[in-house]
C-alpha positions as CSV (number, residue, x, y, z in Angstrom):
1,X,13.0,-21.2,-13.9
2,X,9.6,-21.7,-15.3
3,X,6.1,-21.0,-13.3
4,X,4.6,-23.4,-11.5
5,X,1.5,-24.2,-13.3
6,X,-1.2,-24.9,-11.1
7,X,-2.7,-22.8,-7.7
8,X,-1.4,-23.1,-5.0
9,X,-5.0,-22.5,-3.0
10,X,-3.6,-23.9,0.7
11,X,-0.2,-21.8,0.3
12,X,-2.6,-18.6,-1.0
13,X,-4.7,-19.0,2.1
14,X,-1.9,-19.4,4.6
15,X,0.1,-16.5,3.1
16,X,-3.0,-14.2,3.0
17,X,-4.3,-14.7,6.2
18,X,-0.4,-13.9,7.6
19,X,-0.8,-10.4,6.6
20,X,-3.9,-9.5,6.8
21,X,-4.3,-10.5,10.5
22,X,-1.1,-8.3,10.8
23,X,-2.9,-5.4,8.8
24,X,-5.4,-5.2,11.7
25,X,-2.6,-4.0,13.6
26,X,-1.1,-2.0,11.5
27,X,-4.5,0.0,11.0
28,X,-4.8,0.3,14.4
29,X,-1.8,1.7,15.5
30,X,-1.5,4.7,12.4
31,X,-5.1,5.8,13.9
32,X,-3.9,5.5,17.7
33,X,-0.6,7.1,17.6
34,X,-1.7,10.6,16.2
35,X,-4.3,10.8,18.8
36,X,-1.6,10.1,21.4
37,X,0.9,12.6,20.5
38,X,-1.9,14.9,20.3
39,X,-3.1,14.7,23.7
40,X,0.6,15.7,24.6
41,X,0.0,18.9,22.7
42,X,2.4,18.3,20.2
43,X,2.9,20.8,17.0
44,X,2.0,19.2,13.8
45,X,5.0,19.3,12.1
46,X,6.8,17.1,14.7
47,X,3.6,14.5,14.5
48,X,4.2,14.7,10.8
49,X,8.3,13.9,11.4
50,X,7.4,11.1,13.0
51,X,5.2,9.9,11.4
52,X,7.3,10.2,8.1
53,X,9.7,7.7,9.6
54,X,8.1,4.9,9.2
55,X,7.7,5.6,5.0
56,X,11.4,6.6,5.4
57,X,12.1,2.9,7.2
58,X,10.1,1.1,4.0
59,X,11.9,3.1,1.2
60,X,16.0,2.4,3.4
61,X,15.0,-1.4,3.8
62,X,14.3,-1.7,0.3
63,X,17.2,-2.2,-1.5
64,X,18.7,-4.6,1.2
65,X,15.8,-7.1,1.3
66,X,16.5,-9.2,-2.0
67,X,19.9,-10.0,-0.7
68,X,19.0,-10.5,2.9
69,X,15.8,-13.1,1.7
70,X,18.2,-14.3,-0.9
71,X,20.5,-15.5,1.9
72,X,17.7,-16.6,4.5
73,X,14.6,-17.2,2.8
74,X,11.5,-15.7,2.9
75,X,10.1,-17.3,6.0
76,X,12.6,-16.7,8.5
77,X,13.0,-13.1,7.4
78,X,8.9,-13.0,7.5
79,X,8.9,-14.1,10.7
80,X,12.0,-12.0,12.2
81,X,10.0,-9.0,10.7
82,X,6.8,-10.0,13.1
83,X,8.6,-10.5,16.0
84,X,10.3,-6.6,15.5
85,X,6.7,-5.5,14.8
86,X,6.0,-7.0,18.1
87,X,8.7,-5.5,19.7
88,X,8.2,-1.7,18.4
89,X,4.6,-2.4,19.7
90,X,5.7,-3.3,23.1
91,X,7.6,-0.5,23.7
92,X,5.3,2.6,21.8
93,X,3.6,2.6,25.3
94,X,6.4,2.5,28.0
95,X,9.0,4.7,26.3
96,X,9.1,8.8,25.7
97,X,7.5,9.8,22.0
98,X,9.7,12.3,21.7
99,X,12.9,10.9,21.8
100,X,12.1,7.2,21.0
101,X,9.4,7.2,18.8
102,X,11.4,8.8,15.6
103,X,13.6,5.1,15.9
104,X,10.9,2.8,16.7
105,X,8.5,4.2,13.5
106,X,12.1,4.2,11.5
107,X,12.3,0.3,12.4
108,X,8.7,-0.4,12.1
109,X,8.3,1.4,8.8
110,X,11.4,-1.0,8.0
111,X,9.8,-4.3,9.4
112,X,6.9,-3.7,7.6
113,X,8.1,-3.3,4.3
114,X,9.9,-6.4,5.0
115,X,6.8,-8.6,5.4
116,X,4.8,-6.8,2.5
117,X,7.7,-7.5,0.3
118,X,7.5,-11.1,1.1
119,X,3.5,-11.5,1.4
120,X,3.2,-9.8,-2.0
121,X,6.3,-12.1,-3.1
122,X,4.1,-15.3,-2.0
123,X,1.1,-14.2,-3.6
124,X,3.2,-13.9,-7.1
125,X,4.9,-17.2,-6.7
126,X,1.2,-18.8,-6.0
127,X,-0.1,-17.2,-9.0
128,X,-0.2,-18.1,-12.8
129,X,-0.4,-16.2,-15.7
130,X,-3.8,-17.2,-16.2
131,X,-5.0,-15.6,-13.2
132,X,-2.8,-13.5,-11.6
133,X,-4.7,-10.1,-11.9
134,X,-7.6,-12.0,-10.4
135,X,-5.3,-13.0,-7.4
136,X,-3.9,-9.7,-6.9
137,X,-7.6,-8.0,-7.1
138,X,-8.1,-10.6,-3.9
139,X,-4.9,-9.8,-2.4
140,X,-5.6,-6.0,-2.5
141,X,-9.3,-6.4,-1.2
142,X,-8.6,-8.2,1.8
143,X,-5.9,-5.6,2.7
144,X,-8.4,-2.9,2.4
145,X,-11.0,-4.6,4.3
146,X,-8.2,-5.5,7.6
147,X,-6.7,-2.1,7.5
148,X,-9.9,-0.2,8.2
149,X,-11.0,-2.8,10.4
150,X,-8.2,-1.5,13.0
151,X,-9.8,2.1,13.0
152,X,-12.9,0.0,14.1
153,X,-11.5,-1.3,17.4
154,X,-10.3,2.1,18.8
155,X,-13.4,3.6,20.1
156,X,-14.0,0.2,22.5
157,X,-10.9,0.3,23.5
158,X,-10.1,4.0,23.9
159,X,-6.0,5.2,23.4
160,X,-5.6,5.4,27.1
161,X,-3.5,2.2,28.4
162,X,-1.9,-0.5,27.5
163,X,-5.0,-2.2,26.5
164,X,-5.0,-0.5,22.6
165,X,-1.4,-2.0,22.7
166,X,-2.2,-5.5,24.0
167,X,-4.6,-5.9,21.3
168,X,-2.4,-5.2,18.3
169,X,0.3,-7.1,19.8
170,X,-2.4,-9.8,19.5
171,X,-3.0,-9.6,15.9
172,X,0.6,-9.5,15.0
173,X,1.2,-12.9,17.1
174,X,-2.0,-14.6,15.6
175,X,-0.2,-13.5,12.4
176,X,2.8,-15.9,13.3
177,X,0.9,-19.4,13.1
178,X,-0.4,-19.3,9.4
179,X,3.5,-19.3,8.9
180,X,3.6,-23.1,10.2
181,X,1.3,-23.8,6.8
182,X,3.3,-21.7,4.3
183,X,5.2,-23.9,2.1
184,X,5.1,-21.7,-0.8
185,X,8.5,-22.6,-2.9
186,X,11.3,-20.3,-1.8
187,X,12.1,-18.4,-4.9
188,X,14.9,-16.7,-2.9
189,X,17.0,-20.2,-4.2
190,X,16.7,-19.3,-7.8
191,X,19.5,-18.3,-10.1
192,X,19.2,-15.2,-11.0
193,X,20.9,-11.4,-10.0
194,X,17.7,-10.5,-7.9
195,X,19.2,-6.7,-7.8
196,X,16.6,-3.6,-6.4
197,X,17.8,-1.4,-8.9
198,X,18.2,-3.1,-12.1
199,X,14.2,-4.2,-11.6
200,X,13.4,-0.5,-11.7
201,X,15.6,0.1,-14.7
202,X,14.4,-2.7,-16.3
203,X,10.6,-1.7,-16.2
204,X,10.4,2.0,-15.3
205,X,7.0,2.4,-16.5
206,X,5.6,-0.8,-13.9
207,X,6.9,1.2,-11.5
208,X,5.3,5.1,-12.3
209,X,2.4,3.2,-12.2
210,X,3.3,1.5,-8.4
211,X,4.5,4.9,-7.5
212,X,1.7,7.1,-8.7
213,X,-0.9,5.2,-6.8
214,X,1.2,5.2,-3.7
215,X,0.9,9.1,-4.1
216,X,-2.6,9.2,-4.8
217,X,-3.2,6.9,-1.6
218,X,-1.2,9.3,0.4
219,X,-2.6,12.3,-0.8
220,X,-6.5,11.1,-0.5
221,X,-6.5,10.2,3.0
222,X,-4.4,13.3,4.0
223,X,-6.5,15.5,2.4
224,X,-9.8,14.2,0.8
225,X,-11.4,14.8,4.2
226,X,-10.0,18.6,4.4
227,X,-11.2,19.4,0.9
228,X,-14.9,18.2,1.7
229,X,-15.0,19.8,4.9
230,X,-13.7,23.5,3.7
231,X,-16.1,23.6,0.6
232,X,-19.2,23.0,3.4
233,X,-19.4,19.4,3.4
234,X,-19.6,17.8,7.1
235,X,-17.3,15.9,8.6
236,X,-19.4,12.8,8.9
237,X,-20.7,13.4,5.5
238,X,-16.7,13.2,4.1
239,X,-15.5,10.3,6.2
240,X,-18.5,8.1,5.1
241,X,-17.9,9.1,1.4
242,X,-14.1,8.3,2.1
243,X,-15.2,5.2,4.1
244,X,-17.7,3.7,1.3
245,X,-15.3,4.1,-1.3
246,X,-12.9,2.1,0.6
247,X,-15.7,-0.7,0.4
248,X,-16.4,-0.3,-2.8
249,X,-13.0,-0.9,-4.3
250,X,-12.7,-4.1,-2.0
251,X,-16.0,-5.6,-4.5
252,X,-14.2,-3.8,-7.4
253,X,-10.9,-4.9,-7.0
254,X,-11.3,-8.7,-8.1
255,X,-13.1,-7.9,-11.3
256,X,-10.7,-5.5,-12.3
257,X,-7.9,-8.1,-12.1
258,X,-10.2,-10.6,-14.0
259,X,-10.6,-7.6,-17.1
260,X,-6.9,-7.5,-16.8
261,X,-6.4,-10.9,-17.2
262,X,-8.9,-11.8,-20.0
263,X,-8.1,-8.4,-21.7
264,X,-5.2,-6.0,-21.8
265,X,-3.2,-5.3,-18.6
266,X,-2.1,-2.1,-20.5
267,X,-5.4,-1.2,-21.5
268,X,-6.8,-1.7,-17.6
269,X,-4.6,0.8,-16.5
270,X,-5.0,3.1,-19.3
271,X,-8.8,3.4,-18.4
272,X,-8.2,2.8,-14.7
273,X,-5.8,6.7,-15.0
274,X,-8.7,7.9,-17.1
275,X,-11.4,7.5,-15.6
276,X,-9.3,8.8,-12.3
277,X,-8.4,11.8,-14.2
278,X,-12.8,12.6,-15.2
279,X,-13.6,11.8,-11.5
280,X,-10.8,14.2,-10.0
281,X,-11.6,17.0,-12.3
282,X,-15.7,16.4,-11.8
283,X,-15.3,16.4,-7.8
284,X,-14.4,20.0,-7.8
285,X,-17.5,22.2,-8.7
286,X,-19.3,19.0,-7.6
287,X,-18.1,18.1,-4.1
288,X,-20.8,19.7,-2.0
289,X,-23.6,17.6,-4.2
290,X,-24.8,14.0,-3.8
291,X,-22.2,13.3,-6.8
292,X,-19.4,13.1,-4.0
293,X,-20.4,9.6,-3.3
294,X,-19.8,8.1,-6.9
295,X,-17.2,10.3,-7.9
296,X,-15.0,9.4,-4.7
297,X,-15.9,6.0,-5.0
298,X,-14.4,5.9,-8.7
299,X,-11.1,8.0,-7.6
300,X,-10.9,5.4,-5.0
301,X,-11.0,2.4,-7.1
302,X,-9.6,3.6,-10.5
303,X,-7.0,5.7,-8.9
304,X,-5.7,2.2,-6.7
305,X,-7.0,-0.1,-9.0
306,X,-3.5,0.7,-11.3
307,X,-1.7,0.0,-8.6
308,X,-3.6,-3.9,-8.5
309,X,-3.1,-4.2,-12.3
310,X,0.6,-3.5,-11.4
311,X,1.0,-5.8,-9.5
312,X,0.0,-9.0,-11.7
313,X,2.0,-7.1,-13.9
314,X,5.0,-7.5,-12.1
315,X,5.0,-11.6,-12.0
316,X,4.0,-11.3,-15.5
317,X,7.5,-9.6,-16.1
318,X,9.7,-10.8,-13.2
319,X,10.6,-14.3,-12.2
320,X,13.1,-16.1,-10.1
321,X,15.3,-13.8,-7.5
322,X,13.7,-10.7,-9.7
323,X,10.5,-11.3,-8.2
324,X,11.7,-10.4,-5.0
325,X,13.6,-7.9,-6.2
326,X,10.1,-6.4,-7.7
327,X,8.2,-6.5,-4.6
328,X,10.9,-4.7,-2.5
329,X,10.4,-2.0,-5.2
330,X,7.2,-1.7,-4.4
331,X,7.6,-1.4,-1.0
332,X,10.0,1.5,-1.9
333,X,7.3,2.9,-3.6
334,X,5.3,3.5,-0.9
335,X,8.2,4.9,0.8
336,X,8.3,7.2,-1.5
337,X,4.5,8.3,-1.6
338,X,4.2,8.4,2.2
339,X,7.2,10.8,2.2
340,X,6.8,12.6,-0.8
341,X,3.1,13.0,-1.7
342,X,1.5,14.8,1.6
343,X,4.4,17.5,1.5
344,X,4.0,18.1,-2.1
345,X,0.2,18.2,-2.4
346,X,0.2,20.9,0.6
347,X,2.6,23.1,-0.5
348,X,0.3,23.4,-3.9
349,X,-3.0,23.6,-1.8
350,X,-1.5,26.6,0.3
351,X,-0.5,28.5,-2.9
352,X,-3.2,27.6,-5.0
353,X,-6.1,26.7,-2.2
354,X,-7.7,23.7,-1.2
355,X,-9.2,23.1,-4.6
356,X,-6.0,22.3,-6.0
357,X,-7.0,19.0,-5.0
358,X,-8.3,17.9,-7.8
359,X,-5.9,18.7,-9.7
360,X,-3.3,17.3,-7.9
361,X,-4.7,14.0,-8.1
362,X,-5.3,14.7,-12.0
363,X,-2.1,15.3,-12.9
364,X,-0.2,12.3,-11.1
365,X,-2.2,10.2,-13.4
366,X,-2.5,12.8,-16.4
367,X,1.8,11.8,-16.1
368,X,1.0,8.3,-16.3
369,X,-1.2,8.3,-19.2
370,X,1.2,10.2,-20.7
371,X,4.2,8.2,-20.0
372,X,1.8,5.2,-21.0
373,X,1.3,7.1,-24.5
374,X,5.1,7.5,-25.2
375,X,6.1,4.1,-24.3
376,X,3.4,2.7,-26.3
377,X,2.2,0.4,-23.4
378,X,5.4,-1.4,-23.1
379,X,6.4,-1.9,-19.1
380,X,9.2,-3.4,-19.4
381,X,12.1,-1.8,-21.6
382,X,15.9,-4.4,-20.8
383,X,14.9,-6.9,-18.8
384,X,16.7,-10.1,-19.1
């Protein structure tokens, strides 16, 4: 079925606002929850289980969701996902960590990459060749700029009460009325297979490049923060550097995607994983220096500005049912970095010391350039 071929600004706005009011919440709640099972005195590795699930919940709902939208559409299964987000949130407070926490981050981890697999599915269907990357870029700012605005809230509200609670329950609700204006058409009625697996198959490169800055993302804000702080740099110091960065990619972001859509979406990322791989190698000897502000700000942005390239890259490739299909890969993706990349990157930093950083961030995208290298920029390989 061919592209719509104009932009669909009122659908865009609706969509976007949906998730990003959610993202509040969802920022909110993966700062409050650590403190809380701290304050119980629990040992790190059972924080760490826990909070594993909800990664573990994104990548099991994966391959499910293109039938499930296929057979419901994406609005009702948007909005079923917001009212189970509601739910976990209402009873995190009232019910023990311990024993019910492991199922409620399970089905949370589960809702959410339910409604990211749609929102991102919107905001492809809105989009047209001509600007997609630029869309994207916007897309991936304003998600940037909600989640951290989450962290924001905590120290006025505290984590003792329901009050933290109340307030992200609030977000999540305000998310449900842009959905009254979302008339975006419901590719979910296309012809078309629509199958998890046979996207991935299809373009296996699209998705290293997904996957590898889901890793990256993992791995920076577990341990960015560690690395500055054990080679003498203060903690303020390395959550502002952390924190900038964050803002500088959300001014970045929707240039990048107009480069990759006047120029080469293969060449984009091809710089994007280069210039990563300079800035992660430079940040070693020069971490305790004023270069730790520009050289974390270009890990942050090059190192997640392939995953924004990928993105456009994906409606670029994928129509119909397969678009769907795409975007519940890329949720899976992030299952897959959340559970994968913090275990990985610590078991090398407590052989090889904290340093190892770098390189761990280096090589995830020293892999991708080379992948890029021996399929000759080509992301998708048997689609059709």
């Amino acid at each position: 079925m061919s592209e719509a071929k104009t932009f669909q600004t009122g659908n865009f706005v609706a969509a976007l606002v949906t998730i990003a009011t959610c993202d509040v919440a969802f920022g909110l709640t993966l700062q409050l929850q650590p403190l809380l099972l701290e304050r119980l005195g629990m040992e790190a590795w059972l924080m760490g289980t826990i909070a594993a699930m909800g990664p573990f919940g994104i990548l099991v709902a994966g391959p499910f969701l293109p039938a499930i939208i296929a057979r419901f559409g994406g609005k009702p299964v948007a909005i079923a996902a917001l009212l189970t987000i509601l739910a976990c949130l209402g009873l995190f407070p009232v019910l023990q960590p311990l024993y019910w926490w492991f199922p409620l981050r399970f089905l949370l981890g589960m809702a959410i990459g339910t409604l990211f697999t749609v929102s991102e599915t919107w905001m492809l269907t809105v989009s047209t060749d001509a600007n997609r990357g630029r869309v994207m870029g916007i897309y991936t700012s304003v998600l940037s700029v909600t989640f951290a605005v989450g962290p924001l809230i905590l120290p006025y509200t505290g984590i003792d009460g329901l009050l933290p609670w109340v307030i992200c329950m609030g977000f999540v609700t305000a998310a449900l009325l842009p959905m009254i204006f979302v008339g975006v058409r419901d590719v979910a009625k296309d012809e078309g297979e629509g199958s998890y697996y046979k996207v991935i198959r299809a373009a296996p490169l699209l998705f290293l490049c997904v996957c590898t800055a889901t890793l990256f993302d993992s791995v920076m804000m577990s341990f960015f923060t560690i690395f500055a702080m054990r080679n003498g740099v203060p903690l303020e110091t390395a959550s502002q550097a952390l924190g900038v960065s964050i803002i500088v990619g959300v001014v970045f972001f929707y240039p990048l995607g107009l480069w990759a859509d006047r120029w080469s979406k293969a060449g984009v990322i091809a710089v994007c994983a280069t210039a990563t791989v300079l800035a992660a190698f430079a940040i070693m000897p020069a971490v305790s220096t004023w270069a730790i502000w520009p050289l974390t700000a270009v890990m942050a942005c090059t190192g997640f500005g392939v995953y924004v390239v990928a993105l456009a890259i994906i409606g670029d490739i994928f129509k119909g049912k397969d678009v769907i299909a795409a975007s519940a890969a890329v949720a899976g993706m992030w299952g897959i970095g959340g559970i994968v990349g913090p275990p990985l990157a610590g078991k090398i930093i407590d052989v090889a010391g904290i340093n190892a950083f770098g390189y761990v961030v280096a090589g995830f995208y020293l892999m991708l350039l080379a992948a890029l290298a021996a399929s000759r920029g080509r992301f998708a390989v048997a689609h059709g």
